[in-house]
PyMOL Python script that loads the backbone (N, CA, C, O; Angstrom):
from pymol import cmd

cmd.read_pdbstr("""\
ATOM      1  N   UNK A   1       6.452 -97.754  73.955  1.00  0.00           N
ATOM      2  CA  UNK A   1       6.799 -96.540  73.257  1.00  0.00           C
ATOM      3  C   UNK A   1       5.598 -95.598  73.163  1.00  0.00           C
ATOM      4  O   UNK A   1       5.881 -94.427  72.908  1.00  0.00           O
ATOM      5  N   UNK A   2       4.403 -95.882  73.314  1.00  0.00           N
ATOM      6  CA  UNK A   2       3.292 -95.193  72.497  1.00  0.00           C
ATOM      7  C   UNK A   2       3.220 -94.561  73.728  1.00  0.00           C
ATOM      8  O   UNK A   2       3.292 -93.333  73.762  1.00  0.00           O
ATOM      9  N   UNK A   3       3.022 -95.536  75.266  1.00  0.00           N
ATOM     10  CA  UNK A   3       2.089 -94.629  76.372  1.00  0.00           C
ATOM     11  C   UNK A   3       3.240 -93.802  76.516  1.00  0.00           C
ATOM     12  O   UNK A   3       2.831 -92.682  76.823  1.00  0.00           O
ATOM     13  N   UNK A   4       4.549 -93.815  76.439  1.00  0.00           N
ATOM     14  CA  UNK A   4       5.962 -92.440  76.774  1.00  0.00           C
ATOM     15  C   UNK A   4       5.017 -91.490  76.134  1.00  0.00           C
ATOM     16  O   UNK A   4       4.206 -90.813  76.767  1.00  0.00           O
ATOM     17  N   UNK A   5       5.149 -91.478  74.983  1.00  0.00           N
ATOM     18  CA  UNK A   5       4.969 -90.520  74.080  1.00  0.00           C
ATOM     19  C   UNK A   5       3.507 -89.888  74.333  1.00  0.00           C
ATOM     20  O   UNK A   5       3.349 -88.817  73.747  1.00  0.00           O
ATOM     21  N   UNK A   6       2.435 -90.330  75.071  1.00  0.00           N
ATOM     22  CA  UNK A   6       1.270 -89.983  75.288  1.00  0.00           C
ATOM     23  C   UNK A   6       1.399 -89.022  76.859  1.00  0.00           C
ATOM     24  O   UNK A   6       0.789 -88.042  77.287  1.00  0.00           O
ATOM     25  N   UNK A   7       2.398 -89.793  77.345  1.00  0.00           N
ATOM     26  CA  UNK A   7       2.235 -89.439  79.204  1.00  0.00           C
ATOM     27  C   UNK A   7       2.803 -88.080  78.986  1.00  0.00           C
ATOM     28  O   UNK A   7       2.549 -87.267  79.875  1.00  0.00           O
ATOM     29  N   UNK A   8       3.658 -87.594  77.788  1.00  0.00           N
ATOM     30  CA  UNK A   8       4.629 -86.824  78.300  1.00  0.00           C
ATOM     31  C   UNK A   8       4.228 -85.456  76.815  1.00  0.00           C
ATOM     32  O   UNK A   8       4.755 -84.526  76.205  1.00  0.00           O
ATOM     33  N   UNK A   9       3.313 -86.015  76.882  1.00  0.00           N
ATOM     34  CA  UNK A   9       2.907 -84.523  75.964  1.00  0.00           C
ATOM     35  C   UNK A   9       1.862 -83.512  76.571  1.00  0.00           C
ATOM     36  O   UNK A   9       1.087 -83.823  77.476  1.00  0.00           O
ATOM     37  N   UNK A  10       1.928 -82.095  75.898  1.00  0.00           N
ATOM     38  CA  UNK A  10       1.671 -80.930  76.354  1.00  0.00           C
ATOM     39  C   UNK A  10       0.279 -80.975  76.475  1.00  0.00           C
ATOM     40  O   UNK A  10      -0.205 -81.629  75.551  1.00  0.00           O
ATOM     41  N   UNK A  11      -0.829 -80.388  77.514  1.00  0.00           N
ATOM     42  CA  UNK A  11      -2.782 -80.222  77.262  1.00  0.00           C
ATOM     43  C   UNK A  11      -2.523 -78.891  76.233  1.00  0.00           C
ATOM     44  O   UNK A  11      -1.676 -78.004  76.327  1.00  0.00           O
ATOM     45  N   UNK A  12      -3.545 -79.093  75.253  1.00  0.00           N
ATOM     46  CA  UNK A  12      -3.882 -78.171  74.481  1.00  0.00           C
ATOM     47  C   UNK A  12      -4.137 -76.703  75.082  1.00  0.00           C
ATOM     48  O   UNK A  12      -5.140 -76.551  75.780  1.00  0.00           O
ATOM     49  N   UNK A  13      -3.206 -75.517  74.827  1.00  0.00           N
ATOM     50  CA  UNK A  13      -3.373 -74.343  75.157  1.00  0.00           C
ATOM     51  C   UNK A  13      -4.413 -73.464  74.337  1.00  0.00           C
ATOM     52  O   UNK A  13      -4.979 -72.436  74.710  1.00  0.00           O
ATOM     53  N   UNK A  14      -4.499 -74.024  73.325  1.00  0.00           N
ATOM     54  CA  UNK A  14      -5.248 -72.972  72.136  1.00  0.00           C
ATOM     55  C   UNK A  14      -6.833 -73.018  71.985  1.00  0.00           C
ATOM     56  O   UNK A  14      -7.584 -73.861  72.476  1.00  0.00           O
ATOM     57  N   UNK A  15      -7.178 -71.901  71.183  1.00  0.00           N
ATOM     58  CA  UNK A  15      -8.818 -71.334  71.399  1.00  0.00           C
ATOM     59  C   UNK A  15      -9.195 -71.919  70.372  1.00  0.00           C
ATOM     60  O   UNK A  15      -8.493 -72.221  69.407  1.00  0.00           O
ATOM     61  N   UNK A  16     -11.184 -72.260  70.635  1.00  0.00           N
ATOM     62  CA  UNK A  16     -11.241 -72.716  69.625  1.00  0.00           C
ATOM     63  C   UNK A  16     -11.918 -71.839  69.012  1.00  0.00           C
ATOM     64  O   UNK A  16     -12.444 -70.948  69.679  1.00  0.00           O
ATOM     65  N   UNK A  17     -12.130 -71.882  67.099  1.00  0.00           N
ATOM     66  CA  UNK A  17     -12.821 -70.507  66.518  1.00  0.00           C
ATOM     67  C   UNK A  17     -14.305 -70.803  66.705  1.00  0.00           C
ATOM     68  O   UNK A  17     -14.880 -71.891  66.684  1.00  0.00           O
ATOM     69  N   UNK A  18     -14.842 -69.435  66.915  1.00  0.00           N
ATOM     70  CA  UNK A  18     -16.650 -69.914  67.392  1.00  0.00           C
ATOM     71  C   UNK A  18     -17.197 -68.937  66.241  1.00  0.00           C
ATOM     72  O   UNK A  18     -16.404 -68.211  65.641  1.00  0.00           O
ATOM     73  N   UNK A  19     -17.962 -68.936  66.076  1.00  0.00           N
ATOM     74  CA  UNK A  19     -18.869 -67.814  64.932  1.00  0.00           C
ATOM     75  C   UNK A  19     -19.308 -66.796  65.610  1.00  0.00           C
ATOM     76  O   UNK A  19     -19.724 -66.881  66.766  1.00  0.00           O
ATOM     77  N   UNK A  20     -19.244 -65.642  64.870  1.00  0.00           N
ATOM     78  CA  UNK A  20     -19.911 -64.348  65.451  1.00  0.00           C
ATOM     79  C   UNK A  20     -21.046 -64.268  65.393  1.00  0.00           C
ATOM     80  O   UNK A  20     -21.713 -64.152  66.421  1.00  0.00           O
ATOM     81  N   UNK A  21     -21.748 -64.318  63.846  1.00  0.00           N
ATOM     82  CA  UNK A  21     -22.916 -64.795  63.753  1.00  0.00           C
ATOM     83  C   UNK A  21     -23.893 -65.860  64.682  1.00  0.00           C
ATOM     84  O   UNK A  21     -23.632 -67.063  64.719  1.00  0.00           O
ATOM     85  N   UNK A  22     -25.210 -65.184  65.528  1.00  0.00           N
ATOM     86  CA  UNK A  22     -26.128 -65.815  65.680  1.00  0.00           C
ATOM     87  C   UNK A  22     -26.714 -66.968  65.119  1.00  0.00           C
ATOM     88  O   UNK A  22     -27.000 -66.760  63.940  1.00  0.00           O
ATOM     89  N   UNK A  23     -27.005 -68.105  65.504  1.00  0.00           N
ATOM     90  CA  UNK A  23     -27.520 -69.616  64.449  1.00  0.00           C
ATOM     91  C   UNK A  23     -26.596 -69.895  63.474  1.00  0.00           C
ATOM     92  O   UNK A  23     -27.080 -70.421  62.471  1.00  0.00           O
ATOM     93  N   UNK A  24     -25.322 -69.688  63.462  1.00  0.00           N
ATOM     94  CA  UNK A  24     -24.501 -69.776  62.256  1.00  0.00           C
ATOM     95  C   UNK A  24     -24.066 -71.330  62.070  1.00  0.00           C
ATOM     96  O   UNK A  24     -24.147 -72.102  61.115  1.00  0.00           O
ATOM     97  N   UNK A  25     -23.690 -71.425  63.077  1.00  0.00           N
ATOM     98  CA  UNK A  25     -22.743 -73.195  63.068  1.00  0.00           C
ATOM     99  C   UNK A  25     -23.446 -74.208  64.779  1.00  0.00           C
ATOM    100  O   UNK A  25     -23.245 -74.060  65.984  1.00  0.00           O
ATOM    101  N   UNK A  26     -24.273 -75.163  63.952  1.00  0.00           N
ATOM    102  CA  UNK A  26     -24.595 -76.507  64.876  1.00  0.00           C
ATOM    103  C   UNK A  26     -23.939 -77.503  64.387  1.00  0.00           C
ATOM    104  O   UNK A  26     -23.421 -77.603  63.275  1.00  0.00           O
ATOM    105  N   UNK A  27     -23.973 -78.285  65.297  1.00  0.00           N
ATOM    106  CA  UNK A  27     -23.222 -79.245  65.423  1.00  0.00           C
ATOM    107  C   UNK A  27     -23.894 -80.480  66.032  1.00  0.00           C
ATOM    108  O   UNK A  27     -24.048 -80.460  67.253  1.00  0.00           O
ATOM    109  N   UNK A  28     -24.389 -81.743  65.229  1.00  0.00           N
ATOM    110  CA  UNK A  28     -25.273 -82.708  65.628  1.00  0.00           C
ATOM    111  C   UNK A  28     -24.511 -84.617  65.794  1.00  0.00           C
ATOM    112  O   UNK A  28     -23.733 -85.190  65.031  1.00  0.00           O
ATOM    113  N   UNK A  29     -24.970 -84.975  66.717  1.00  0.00           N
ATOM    114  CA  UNK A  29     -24.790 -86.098  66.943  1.00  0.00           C
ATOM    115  C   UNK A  29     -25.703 -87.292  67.214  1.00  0.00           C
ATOM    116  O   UNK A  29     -26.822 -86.960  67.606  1.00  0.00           O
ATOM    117  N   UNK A  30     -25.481 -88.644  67.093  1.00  0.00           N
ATOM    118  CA  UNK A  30     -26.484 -89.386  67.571  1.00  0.00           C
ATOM    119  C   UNK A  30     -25.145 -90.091  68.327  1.00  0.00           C
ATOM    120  O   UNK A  30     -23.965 -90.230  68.004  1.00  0.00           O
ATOM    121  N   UNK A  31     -26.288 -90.616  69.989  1.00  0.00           N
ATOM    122  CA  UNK A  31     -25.687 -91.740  71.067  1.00  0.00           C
ATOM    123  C   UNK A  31     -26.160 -92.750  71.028  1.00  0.00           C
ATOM    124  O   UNK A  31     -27.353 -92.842  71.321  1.00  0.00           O
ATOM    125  N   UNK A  32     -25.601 -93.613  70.747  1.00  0.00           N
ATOM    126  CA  UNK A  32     -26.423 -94.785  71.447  1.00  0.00           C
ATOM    127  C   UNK A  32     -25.865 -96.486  70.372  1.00  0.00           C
ATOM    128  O   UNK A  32     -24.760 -96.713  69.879  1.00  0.00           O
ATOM    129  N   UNK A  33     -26.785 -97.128  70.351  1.00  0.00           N
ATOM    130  CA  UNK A  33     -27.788 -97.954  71.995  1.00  0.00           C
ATOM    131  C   UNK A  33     -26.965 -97.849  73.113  1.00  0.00           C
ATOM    132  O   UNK A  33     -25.756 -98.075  73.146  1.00  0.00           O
ATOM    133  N   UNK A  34     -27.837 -97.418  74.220  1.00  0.00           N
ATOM    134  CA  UNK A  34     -27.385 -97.914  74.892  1.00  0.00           C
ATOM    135  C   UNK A  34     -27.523 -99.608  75.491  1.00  0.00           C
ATOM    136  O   UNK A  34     -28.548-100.123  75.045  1.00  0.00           O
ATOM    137  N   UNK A  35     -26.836-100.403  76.252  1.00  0.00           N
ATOM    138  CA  UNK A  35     -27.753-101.509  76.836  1.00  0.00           C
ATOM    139  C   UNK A  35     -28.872-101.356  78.207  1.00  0.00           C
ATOM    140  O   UNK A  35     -29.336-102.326  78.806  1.00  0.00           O
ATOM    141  N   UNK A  36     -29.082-100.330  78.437  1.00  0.00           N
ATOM    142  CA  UNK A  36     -30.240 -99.985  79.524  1.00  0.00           C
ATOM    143  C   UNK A  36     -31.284 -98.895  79.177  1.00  0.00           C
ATOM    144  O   UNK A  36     -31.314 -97.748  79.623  1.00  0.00           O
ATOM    145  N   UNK A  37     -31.958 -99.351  78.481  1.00  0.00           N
ATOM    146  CA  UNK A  37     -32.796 -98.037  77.998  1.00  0.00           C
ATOM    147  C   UNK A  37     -33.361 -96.938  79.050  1.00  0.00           C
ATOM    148  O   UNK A  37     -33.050 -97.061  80.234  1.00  0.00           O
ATOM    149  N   UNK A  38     -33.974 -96.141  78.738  1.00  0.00           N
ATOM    150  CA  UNK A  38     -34.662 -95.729  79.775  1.00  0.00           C
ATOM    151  C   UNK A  38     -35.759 -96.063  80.163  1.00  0.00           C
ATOM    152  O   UNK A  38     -36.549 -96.408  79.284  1.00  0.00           O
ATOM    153  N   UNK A  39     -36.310 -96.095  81.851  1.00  0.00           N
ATOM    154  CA  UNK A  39     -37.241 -97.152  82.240  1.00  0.00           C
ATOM    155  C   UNK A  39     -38.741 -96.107  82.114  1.00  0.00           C
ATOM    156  O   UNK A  39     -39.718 -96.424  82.792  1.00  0.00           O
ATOM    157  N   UNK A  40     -38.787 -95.124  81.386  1.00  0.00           N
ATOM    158  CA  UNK A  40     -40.263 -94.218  81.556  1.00  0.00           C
ATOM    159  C   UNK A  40     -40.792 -94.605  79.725  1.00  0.00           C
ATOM    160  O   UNK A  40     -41.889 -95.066  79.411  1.00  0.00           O
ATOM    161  N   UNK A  41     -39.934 -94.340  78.998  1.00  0.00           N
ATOM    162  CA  UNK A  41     -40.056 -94.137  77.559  1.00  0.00           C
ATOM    163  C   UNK A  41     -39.384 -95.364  76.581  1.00  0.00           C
ATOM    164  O   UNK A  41     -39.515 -95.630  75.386  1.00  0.00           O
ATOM    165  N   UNK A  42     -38.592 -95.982  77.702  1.00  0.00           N
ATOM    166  CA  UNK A  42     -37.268 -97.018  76.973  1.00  0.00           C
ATOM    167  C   UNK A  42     -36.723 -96.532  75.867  1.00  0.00           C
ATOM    168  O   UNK A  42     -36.926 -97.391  75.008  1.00  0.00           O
ATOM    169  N   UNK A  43     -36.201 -95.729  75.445  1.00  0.00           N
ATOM    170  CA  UNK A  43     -35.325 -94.666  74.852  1.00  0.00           C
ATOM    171  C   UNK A  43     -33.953 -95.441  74.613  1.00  0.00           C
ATOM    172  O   UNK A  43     -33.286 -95.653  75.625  1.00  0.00           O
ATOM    173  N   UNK A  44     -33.592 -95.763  73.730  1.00  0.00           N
ATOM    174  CA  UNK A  44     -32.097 -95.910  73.811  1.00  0.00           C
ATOM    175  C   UNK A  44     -31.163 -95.137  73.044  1.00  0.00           C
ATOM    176  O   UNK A  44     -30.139 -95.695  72.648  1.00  0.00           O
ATOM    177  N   UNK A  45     -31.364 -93.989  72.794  1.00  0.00           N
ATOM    178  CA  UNK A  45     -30.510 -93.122  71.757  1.00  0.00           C
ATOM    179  C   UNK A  45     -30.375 -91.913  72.039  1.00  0.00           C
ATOM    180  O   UNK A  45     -31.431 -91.695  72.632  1.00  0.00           O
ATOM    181  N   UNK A  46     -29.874 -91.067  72.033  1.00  0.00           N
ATOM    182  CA  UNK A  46     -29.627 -89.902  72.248  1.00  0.00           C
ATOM    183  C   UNK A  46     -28.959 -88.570  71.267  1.00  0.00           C
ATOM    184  O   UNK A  46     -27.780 -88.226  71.181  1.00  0.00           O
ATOM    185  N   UNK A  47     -30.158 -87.993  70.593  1.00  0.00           N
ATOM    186  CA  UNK A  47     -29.810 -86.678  69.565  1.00  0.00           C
ATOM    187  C   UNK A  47     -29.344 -85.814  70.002  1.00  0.00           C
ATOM    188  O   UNK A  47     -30.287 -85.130  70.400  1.00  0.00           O
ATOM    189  N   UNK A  48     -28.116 -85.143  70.307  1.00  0.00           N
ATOM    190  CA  UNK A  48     -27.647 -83.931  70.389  1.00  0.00           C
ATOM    191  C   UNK A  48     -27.424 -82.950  69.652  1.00  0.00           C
ATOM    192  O   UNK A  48     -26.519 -83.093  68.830  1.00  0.00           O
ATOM    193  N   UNK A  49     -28.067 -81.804  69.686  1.00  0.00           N
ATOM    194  CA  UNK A  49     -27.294 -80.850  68.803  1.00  0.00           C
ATOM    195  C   UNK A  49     -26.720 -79.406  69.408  1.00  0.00           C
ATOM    196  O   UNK A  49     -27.387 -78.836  70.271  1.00  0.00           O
ATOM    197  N   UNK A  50     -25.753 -78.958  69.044  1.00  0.00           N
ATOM    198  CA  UNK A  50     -24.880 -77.717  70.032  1.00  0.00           C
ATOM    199  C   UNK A  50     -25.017 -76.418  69.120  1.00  0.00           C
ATOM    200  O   UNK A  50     -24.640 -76.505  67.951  1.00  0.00           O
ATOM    201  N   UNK A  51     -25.417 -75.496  69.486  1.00  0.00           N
ATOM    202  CA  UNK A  51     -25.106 -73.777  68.993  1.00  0.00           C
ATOM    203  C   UNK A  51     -23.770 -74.290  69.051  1.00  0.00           C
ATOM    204  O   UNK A  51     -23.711 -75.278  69.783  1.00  0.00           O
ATOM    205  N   UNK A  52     -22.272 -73.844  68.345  1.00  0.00           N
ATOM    206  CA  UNK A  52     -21.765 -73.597  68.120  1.00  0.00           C
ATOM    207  C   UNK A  52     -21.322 -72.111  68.632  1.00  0.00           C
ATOM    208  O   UNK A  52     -20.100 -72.161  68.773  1.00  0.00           O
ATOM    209  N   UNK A  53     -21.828 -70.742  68.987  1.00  0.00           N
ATOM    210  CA  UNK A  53     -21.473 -69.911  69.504  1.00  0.00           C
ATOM    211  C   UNK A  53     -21.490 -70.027  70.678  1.00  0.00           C
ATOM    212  O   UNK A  53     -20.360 -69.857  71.134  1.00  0.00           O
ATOM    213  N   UNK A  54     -22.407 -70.291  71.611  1.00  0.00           N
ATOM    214  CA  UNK A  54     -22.369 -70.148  73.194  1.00  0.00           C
ATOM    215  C   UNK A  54     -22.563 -71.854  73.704  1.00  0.00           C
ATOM    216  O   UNK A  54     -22.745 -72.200  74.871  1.00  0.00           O
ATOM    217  N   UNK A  55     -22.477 -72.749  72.556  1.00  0.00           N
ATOM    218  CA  UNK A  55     -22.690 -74.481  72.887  1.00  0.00           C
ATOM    219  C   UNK A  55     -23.383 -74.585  74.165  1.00  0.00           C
ATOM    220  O   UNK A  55     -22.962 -74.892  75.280  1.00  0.00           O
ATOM    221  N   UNK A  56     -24.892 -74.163  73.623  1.00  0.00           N
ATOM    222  CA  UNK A  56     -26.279 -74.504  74.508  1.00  0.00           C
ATOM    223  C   UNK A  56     -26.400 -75.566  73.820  1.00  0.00           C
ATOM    224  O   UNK A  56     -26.095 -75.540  72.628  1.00  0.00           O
ATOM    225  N   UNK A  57     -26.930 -76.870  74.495  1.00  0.00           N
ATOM    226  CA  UNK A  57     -27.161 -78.265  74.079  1.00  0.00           C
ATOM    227  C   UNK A  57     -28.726 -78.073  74.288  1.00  0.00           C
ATOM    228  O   UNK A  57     -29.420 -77.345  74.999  1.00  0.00           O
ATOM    229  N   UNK A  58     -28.983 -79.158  73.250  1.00  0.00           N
ATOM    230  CA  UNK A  58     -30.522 -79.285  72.943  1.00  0.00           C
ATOM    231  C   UNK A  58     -30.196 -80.919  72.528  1.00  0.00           C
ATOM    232  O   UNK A  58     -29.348 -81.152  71.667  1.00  0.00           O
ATOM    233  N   UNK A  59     -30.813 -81.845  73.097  1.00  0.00           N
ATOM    234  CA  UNK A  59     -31.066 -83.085  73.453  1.00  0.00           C
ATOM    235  C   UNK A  59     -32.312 -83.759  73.060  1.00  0.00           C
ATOM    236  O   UNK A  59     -33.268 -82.983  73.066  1.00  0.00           O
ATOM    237  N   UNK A  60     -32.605 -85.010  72.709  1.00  0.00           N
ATOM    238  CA  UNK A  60     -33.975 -85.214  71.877  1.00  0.00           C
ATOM    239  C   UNK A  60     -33.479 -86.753  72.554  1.00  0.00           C
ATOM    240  O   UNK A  60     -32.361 -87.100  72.174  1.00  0.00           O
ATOM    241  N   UNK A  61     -34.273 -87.832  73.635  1.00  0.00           N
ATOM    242  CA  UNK A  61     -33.903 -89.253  73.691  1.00  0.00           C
ATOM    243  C   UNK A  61     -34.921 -89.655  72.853  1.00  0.00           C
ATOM    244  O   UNK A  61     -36.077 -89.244  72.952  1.00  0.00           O
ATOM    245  N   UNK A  62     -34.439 -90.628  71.839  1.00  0.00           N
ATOM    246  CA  UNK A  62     -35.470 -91.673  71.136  1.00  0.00           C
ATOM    247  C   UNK A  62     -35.250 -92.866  71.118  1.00  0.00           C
ATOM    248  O   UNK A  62     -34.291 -93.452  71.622  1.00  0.00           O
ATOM    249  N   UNK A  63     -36.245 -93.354  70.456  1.00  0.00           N
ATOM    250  CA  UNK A  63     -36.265 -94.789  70.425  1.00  0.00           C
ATOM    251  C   UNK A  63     -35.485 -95.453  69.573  1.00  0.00           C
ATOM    252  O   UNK A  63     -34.718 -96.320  69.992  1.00  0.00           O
ATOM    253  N   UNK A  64     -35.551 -95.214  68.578  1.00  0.00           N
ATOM    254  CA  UNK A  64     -34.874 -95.452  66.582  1.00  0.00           C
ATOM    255  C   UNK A  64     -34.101 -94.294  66.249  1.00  0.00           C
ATOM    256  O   UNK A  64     -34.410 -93.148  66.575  1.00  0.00           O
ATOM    257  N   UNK A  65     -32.892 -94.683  65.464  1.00  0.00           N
ATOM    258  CA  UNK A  65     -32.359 -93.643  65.021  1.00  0.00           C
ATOM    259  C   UNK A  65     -33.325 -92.960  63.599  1.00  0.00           C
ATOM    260  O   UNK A  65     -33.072 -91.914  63.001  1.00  0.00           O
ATOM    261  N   UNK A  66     -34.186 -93.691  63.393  1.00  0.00           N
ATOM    262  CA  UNK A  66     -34.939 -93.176  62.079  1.00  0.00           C
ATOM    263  C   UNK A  66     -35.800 -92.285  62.437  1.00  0.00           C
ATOM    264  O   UNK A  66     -36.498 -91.822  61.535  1.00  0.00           O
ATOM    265  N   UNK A  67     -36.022 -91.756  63.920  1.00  0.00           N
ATOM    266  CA  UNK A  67     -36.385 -90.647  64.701  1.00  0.00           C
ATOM    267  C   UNK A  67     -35.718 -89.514  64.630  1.00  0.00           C
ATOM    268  O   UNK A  67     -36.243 -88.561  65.206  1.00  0.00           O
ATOM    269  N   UNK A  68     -34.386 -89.277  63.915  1.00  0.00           N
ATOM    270  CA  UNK A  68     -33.579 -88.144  64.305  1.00  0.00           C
ATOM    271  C   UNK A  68     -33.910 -87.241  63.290  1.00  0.00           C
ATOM    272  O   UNK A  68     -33.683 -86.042  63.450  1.00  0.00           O
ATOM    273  N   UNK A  69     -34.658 -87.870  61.786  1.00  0.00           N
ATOM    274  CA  UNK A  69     -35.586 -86.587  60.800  1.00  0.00           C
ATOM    275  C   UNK A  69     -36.465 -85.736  61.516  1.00  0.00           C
ATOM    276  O   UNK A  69     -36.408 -84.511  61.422  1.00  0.00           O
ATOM    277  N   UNK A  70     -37.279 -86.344  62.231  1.00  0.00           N
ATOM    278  CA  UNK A  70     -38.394 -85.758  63.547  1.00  0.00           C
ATOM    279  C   UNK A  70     -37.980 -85.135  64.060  1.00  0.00           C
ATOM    280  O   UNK A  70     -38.629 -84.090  64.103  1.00  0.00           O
ATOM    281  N   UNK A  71     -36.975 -85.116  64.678  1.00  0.00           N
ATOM    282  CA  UNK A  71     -35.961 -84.122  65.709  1.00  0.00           C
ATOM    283  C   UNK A  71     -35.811 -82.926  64.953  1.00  0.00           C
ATOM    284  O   UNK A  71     -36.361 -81.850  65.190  1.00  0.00           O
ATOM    285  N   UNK A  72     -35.001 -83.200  63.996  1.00  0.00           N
ATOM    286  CA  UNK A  72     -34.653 -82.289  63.172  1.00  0.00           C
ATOM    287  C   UNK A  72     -35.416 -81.432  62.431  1.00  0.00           C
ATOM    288  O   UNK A  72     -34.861 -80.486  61.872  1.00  0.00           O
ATOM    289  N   UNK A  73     -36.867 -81.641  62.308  1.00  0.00           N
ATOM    290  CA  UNK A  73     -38.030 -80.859  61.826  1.00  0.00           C
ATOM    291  C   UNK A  73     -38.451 -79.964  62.926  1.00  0.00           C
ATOM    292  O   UNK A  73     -38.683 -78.767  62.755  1.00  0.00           O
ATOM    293  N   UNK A  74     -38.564 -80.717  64.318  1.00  0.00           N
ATOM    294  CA  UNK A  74     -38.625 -80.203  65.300  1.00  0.00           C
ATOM    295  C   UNK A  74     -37.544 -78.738  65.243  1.00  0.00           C
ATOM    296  O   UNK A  74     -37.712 -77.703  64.598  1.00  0.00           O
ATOM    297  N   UNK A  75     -36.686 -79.027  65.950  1.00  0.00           N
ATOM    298  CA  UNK A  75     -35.475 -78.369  66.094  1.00  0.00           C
ATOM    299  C   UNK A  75     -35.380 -76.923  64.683  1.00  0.00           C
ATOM    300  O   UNK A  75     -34.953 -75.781  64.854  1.00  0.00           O
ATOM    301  N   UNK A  76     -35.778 -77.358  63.755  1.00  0.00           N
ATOM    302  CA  UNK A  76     -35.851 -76.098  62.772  1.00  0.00           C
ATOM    303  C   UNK A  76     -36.969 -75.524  63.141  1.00  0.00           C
ATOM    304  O   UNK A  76     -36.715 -74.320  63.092  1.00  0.00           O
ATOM    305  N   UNK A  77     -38.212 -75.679  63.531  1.00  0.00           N
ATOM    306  CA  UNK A  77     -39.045 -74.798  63.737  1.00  0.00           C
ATOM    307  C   UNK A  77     -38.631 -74.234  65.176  1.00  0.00           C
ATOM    308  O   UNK A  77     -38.475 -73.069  65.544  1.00  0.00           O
ATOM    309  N   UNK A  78     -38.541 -75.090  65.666  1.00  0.00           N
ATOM    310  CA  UNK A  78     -38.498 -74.001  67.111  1.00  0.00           C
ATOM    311  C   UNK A  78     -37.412 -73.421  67.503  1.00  0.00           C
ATOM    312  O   UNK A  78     -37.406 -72.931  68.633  1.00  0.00           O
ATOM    313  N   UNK A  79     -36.009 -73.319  66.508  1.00  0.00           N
ATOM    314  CA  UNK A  79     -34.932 -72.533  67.235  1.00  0.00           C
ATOM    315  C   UNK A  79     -34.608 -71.548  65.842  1.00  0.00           C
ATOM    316  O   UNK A  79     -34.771 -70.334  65.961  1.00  0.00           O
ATOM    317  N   UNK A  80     -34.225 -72.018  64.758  1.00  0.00           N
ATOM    318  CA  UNK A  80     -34.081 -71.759  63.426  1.00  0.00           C
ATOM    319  C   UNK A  80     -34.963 -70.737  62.995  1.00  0.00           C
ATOM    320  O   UNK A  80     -34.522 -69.588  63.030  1.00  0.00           O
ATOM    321  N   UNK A  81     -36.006 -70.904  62.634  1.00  0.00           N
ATOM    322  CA  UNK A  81     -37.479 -70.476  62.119  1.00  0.00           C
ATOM    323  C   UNK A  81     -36.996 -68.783  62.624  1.00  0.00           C
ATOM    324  O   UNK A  81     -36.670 -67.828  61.920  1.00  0.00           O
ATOM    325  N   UNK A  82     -37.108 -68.901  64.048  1.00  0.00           N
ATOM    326  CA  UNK A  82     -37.372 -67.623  65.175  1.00  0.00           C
ATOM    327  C   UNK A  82     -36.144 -66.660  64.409  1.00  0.00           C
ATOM    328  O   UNK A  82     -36.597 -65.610  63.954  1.00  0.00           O
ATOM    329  N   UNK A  83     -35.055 -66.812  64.258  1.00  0.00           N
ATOM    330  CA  UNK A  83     -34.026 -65.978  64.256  1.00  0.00           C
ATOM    331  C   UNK A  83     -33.866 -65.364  62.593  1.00  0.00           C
ATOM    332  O   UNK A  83     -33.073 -64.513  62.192  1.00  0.00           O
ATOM    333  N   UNK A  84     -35.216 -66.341  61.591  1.00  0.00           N
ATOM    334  CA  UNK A  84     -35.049 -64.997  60.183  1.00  0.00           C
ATOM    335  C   UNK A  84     -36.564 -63.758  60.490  1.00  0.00           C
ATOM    336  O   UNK A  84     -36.729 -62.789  59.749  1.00  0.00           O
TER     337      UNK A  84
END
""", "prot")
cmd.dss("prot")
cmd.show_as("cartoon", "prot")
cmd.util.cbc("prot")
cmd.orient("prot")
């Protein structure tokens, strides 16, 4: 019953709302572990965060998720800061 009901429904036609405002709305995530780190840094995590108006990605691989405050100090000075 479930996959009918999955196979036979409509792809989403509709827009999604974005902000007019410049720096208005990000949007942050953490990835990970992965099981293969990376072989330069061994990294297993992955910080994303998206503008929300034109969703330019800005990416941070770390080691620990207790790295993603760092990011985030980062990330306010150098994108945030600029635009008051």
């Amino acid at each position: 019953m479930c996959r009918e009901a999955k196979g036979i429904r409509n792809s989403y036609n509709g827009t999604v709302a974005r902000s007019t405002i410049r720096g208005k709305w990000w949007f942050a995530d953490v990835k990970g572990p992965f099981t293969m780190p990376s072989f330069l840094h061994e990294n297993q995590y992955v910080f994303g965060i998206i503008k929300g108006k034109t969703l330019f990605l800005i990416q941070y691989y770390i080691k620990e998720k207790s790295a993603v405050f760092t990011c985030l100090k980062e990330w306010y000075e150098e994108y945030i800061v600029p635009l008051n």
